[in-house]
VOKEKOL-701488 format. One line per field, with one value per residue (C-alpha): residue number from 1; residue in one letter; x, y, z. Coordinates in steps of 0.25 Angstrom, whole numbers. Layout:
N
i NUM; ...
aa a; ...
x X; ...
y Y; ...
z Z; ...
***
This chain:
170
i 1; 2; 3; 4; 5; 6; 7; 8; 9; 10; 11; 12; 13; 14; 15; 16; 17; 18; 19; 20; 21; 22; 23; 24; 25; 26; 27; 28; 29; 30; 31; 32; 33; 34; 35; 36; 37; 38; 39; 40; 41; 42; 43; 44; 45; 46; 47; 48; 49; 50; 51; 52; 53; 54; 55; 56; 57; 58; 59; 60; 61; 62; 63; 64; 65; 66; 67; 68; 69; 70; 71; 72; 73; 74; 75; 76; 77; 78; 79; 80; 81; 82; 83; 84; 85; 86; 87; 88; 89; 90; 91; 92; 93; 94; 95; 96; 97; 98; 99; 100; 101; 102; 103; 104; 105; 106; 107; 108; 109; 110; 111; 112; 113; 114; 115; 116; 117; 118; 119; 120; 121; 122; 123; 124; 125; 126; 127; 128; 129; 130; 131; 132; 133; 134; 135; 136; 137; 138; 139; 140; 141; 142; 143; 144; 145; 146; 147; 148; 149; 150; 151; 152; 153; 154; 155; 156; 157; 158; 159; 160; 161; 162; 163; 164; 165; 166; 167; 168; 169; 170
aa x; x; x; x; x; x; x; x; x; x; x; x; x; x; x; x; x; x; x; x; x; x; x; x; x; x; x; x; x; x; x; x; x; x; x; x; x; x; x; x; x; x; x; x; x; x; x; x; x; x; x; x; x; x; x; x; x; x; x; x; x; x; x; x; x; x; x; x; x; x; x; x; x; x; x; x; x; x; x; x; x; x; x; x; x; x; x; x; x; x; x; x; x; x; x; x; x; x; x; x; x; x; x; x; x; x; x; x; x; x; x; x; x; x; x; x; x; x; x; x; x; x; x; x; x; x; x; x; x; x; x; x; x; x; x; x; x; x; x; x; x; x; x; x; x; x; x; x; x; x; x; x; x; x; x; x; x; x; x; x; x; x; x; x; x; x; x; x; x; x
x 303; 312; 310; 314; 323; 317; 318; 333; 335; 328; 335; 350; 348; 356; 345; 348; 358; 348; 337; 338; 332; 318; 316; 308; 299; 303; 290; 290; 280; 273; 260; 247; 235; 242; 241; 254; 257; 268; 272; 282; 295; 294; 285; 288; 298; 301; 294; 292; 289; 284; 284; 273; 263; 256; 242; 233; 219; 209; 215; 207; 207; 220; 229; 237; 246; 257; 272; 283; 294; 305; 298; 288; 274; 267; 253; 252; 243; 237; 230; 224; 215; 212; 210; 202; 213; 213; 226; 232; 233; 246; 257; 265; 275; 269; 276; 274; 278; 280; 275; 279; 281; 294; 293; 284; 270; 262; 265; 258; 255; 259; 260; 274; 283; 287; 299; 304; 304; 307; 297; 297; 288; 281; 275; 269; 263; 258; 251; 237; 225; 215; 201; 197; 212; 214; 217; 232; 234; 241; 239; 246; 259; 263; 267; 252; 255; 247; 254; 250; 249; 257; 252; 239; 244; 251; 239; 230; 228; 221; 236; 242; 241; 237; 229; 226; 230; 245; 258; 263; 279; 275
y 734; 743; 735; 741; 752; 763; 754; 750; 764; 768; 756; 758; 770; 770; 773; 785; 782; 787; 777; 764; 751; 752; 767; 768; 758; 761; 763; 766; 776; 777; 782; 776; 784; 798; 791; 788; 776; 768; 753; 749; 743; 731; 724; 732; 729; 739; 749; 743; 752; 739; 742; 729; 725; 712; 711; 703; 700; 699; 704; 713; 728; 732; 721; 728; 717; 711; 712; 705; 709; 700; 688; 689; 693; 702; 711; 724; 729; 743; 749; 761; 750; 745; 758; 764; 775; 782; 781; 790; 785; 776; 776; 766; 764; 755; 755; 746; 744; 729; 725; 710; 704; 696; 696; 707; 700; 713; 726; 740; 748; 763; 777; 781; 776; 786; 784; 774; 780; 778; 780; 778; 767; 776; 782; 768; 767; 781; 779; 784; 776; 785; 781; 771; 769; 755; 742; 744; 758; 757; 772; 785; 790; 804; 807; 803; 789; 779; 767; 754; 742; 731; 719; 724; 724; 711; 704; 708; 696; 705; 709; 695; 689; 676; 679; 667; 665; 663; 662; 673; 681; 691
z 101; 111; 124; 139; 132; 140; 153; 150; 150; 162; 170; 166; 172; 186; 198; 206; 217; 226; 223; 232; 228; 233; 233; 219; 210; 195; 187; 173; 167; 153; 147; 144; 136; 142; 155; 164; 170; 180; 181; 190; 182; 189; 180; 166; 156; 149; 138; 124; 109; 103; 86; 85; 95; 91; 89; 98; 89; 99; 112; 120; 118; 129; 122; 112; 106; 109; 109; 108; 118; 113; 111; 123; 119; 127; 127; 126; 133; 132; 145; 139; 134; 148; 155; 142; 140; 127; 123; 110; 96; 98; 91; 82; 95; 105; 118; 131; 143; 146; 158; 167; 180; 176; 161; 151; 151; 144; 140; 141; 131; 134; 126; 132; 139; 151; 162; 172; 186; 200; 210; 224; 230; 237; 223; 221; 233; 234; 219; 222; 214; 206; 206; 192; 188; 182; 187; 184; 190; 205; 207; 202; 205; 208; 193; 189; 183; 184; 192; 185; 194; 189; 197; 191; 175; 177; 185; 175; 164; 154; 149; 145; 134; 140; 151; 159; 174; 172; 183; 179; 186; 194
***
């Protein structure tokens, strides 16, 4: 497993000198069932291509398996599954993105992995709802992804492994 090289990357690259602390919100973006999607950083950490996921005999239907990121287990949770998205024949590489207040507690399943970019706050704000969307889509941003909520995903105790009312970091 090849964990946070892509964000490495992305974060040893100096910012702009004209970018000021507090002028943008650093989302990263990748793809799920053809579908474009944005989560803020804050609460990721990083993007995985896992080799083995473990299986989970009598999970429900969004829960894919589990991984173990270094020692700590984590779901993996697929959202196609959720939304009722076709999604294409998969591959043998399974990529994720790992997703946690203070510390990964479940990752996402996605079909690519896209780009970390900066945005200005206002994009956030100005992400305008369409009709039906799930749950755990804030609105869309002018590029047309999806921005997922994250308070939604990390509220929601259908992705944990033990979901029974727990104090959890936020």
């Amino acid at each position: 497993m090849n964990v946070l090289e892509e964000r490495a990357r992305q974060l040893a690259r100096a910012k702009s000198s004209s970018a000021k602390d507090g002028d943008s919100v650093e989302l990263l973006r990748f793809q799920i069932a053809a579908e474009r999607y944005a989560l803020v950083t804050s609460v990721t950490h990083g993007v995985v291509r896992a080799d083995r996921i473990g299986i989970l005999p009598g999970a429900p239907e969004h829960f894919r398996g589990i991984l173990n990121l270094q020692g700590e287990i984590v779901p993996l949770i697929d959202l196609s599954r959720v939304w009722r998205l076709e999604r294409a024949a998969a591959g043998d590489e399974i990529r994720a993105v790992i997703v946690g207040a203070k510390h990964p507690e479940f990752a996402l399943l996605i079909d690519a992995f896209d780009e970390i970019v900066q945005v200005a706050p206002a994009a956030l704000q100005n992400a305008f709802a369409i009709d039906g969307q799930s749950e755990f889509v804030r609105g869309v941003l002018d590029d047309g992804s999806s921005l997922l909520d994250e308070r939604a995903l990390l509220d929601d105790p259908r992705f944990f492994l033990n979901p029974e009312p727990q104090e959890r970091n936020k």
